[in-house]
C-alpha positions in Angstrom: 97.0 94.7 73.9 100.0 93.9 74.8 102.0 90.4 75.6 102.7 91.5 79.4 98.8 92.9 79.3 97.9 89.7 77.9 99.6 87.8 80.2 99.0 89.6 83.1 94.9 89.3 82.7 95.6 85.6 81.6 97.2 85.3 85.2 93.9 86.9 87.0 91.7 84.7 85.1 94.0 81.8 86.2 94.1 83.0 90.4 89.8 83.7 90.0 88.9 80.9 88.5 90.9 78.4 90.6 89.8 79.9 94.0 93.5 80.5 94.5 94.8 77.4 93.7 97.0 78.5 90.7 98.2 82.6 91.1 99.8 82.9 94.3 103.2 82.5 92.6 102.5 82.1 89.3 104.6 84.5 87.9 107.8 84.2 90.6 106.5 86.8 93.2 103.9 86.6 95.3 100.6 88.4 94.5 97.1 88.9 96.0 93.8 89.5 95.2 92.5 93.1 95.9 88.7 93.5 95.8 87.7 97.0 96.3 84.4 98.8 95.3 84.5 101.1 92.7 83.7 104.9 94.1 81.8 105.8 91.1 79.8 102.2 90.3 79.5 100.8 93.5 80.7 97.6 91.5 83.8 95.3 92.9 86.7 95.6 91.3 89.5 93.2 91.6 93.1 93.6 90.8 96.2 91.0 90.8 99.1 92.9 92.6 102.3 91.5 93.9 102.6 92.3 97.7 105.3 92.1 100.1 104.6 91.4 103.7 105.1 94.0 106.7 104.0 92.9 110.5 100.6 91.4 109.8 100.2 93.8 107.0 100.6 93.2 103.0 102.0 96.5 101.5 101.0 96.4 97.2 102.2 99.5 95.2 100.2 101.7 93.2 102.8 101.6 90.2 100.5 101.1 87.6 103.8 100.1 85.3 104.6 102.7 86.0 102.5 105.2 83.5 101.8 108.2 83.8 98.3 107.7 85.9 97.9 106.0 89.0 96.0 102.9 88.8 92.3 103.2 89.3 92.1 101.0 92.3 94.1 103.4 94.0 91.5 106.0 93.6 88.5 103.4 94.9 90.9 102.6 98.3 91.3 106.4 98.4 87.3 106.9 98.6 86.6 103.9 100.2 89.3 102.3 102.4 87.7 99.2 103.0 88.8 96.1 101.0 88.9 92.4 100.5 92.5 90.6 100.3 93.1 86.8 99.0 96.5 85.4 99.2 96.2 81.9 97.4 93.0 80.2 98.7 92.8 82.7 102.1 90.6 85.6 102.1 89.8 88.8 104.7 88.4 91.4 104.9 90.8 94.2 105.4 91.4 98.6 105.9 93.4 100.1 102.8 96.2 103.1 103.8 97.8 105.3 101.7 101.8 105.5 102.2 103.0 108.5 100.1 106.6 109.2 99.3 106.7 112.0 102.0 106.1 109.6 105.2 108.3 108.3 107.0 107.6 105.3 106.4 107.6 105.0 103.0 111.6 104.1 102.3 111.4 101.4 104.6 108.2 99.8 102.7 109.5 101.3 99.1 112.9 99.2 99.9 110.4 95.6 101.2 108.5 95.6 97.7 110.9 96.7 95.6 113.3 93.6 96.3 110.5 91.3 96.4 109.4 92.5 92.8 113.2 92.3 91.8 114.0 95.8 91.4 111.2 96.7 88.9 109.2 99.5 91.1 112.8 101.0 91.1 112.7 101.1 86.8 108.5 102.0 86.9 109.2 105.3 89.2 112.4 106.3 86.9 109.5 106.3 83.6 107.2 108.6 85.7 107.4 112.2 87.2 104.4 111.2 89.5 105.7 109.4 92.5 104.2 106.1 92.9 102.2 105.7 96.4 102.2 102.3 98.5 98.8 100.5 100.1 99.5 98.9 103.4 96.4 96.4 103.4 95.9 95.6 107.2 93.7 92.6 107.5 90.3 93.0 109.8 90.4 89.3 110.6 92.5 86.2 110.7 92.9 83.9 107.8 91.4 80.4 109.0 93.5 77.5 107.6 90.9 76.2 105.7 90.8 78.7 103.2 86.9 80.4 104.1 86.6 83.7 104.6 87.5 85.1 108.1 84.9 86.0 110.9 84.9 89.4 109.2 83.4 89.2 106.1 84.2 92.0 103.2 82.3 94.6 103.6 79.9 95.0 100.5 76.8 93.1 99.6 78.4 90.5 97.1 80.2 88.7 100.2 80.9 85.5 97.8 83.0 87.0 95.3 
């Protein structure tokens, strides 16, 4: 594996095991927590992704370093749209949708995450003849100030992740 692989698992083991406490910022951009369930195992899956924020919405991007292949969470949200977000110790339920390159929308949000990730969605999409889609996460409920989960809970069995 690889020193950014390495590195990058080290920093979702960090943001899991501390609740949220250490992640949020750990590597200079701000990331979440996506937990969606996986449409072949039914299992949750949880991926660290850095997010920008849109009006009430995160938007993460589906760049997968921009390989070949999208990621595989991309394929769960695509099968089953509902997720769970966590941005440092808040967590809510929330509805994945799929911006592709031909909405609208998407040079507007393309533009948001690309300067909060410094440019580097611009260098993935240049390695890649697939073009990279966006995730606008819109949250079900509000995130309480005391870090529990919001009234809505997510919206698989294991609701203490």
């Amino acid at each position: 594996m690889s020193f950014t692989g390495t590195f990058l698992r080290f920093h979702q083991f960090l943001y899991e095991r501390t609740d949220g406490r250490v992640g949020h910022r750990l590597i200079g951009v701000p990331s979440l927590i996506l937990r969606t369930t996986g449409r072949r195992s039914g299992k949750t899956r949880v991926a660290v992704l850095t997010y920008g924020s849109d009006a009430g919405s995160h938007v993460v991007v589906a760049s997968n370093g921009g390989q070949d292949q999208p990621p595989a969470w991309l394929h769960n949200v695509e099968a089953k749209p509902a997720v769970a977000v966590q941005i440092g110790r808040r967590r809510a339920a929330a509805t994945a949708r799929i911006v592709n390159a031909g909405d609208a929308e998407y040079p507007r949000l393309w533009r948001l995450v690309n300067q909060v990730n410094h440019g580097r969605y611009d260098a993935y999409q240049r390695n890649t003849m697939r073009h990279i889609a966006l995730v606008v996460l819109t949250p079900d409920g509000s995130y309480p100030p005391d870090g529990t989960i919001a009234s809505a809970t997510p919206r698989w069995s294991d609701a203490n992740p």
